[in-house]
N, C-alpha and C positions, 0 to 999 in steps of 0.2 A: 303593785303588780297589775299587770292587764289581762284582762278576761273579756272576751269576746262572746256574748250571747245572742245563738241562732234562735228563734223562736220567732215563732207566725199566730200567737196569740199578742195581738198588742196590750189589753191590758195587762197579761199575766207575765208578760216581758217586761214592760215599768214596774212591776212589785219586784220582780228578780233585782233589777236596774236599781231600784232602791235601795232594797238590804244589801247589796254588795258594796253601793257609795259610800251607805253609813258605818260599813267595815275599812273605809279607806281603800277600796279596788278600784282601779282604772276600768271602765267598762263601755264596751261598744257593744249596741242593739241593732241589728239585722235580724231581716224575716224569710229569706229563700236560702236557699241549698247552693245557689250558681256564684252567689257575690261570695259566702259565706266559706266556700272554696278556695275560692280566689284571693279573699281576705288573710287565711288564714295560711295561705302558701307563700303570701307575697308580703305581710307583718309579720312582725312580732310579736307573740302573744303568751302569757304564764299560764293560761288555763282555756279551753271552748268551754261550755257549756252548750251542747247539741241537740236538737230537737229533734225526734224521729219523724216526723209526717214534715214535711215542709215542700213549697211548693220550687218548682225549678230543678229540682237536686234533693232524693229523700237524703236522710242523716243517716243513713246507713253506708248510701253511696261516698259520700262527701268524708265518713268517718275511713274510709277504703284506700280513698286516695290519698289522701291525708298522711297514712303511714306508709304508702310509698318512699315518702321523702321524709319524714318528718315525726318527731315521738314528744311535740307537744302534748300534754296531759289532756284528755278528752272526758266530759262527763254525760250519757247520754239522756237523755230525759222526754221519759216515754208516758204514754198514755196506753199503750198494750201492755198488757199482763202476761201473756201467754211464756212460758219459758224458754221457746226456743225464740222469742226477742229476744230475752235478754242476753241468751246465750250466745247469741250471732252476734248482738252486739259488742259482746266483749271479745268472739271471736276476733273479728275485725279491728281490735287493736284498742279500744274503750279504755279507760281505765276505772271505769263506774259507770252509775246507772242508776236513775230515781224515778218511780212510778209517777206519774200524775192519778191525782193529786197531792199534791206535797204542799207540808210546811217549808216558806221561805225561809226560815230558819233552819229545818234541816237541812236545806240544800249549801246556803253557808258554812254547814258545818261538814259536807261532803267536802267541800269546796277548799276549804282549812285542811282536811283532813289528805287530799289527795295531794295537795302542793308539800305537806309537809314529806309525803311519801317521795315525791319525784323533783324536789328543791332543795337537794343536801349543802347544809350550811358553806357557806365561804371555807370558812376557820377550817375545814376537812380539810382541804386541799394546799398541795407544798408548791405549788403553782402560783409566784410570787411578782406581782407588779406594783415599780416602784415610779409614780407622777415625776417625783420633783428630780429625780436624775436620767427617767426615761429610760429604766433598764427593767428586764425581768430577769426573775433567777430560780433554777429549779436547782433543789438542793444545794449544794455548794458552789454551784455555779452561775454565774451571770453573764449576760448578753446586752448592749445598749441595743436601741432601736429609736427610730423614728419617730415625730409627734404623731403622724399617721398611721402610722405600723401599731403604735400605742393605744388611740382608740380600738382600730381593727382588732387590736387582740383583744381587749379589754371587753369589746363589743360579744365578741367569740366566747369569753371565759364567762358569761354573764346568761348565754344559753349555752355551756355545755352540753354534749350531746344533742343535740338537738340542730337542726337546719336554719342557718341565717341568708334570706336573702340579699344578694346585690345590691338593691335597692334600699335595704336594711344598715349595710353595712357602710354605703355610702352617705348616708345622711349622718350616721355617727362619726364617719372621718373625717368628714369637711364642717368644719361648723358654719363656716361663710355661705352652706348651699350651691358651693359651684357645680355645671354639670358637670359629670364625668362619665368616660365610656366605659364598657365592662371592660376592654384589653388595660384598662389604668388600673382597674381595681385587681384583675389579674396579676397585673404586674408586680402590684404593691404585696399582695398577696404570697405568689411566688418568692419577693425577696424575702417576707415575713420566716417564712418554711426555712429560708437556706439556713437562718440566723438563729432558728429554734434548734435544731437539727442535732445540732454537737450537744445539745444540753439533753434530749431525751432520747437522741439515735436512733428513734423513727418518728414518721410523719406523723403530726397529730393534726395538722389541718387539711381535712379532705374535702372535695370536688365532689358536689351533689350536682350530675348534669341537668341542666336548663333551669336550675334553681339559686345556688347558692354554693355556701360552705358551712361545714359545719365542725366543730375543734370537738375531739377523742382525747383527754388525759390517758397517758400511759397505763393499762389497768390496775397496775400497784398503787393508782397513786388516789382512783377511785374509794367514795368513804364504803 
């Protein structure tokens, strides 16, 4: 999994950057608010780790915008004590929060603990794709589809709920790295929808403007 940690202490950001490698997480270290934005609007990411002071962009702001589009798992990690941090930071769409100073270990174990909360297992879901004939099938029902169409969704079913950028989705469709424009990814997108369609009876892949898309399971089908 990838985890993205904002922090503008360098040495306290390689202790984090450690414990989380020797846990097996995929992990990127940034130090301001404006990249860290930007990063996390325009990747893919399984978890922020967010630092409340930062320079460019506080983590308050950055955690703000962020849920405009987007309900990537957030963990804020402050050096304020006072309650109404914490409490604004959860207002703003947090999903946790750890004091500085903290055990690197605890915060591991946040870390563990909030993805288990917002990671519901595969096996939940009746939301079925099949590689080797390139079909999906929900309940009793099946649909072929495209080699493309099959990353794209697979790409989609892999951040349910959750915002996939363009740019995201494009480099999982094409493996050769060709460019493509967004009216292609549109397009492919678009066909993806018509083909799903008959199998759940409403759209489950929706249009986040100026961002992405992002795939909605039918709610019955939510664990």
């Amino acid at each position: 999994m990838r985890i993205l940690i904002v922090e503008d202490e360098p040495e306290l950001g390689e202790i984090v950057q450690d414990y989380l490698r020797a846990q097996e997480f995929d992990t990127t270290l940034i130090s301001d608010g404006k990249t860290a934005l930007h990063k996390i609007l325009h990747e893919h990411w399984d978890l922020v780790l967010l630092d409340l002071m930062l320079p460019g962009k506080d983590g308050l702001s950055v955690c703000q915008e962020v849920r405009r589009v987007s309900q990537v798992p957030i963990i804020m990690m402050t050096a304020k004590v006072e309650e109404i941090d914490r409490l604004l930071g959860l207002e703003l769409g947090a999903d946790d929060y750890i004091c500085k100073p903290y055990s690197p270990r605890e915060l591991v174990a946040r870390v563990k603990a909030v993805l288990r909360r917002t990671q519901p297992p595969t096996a939940d879901t009746h939301f079925h794709l099949d590689q080797s004939t390139l079909s999906v099938r929900f309940g009793e029902q099946q649909v072929e589809i495209t080699a493309v169409e099959y990353r794209l969704l697979e790409t989609l079913m892999a951040n349910k709920e959750r915002v996939v950028s363009r740019e995201q989705l494009m480099k999982h469709a094409y493996k050769d790295h060709r460019v493509v424009n967004d009216r292609t990814m549109d397009s492919h997108i678009t066909k993806l929808r018509k083909k799903l369609l008959p199998l759940t009876d409403e759209e489950i892949i929706h249009s986040v403007y100026g961002v992405g898309y992002k795939l909605q399971i039918p709610r019955a089908e939510l664990p």
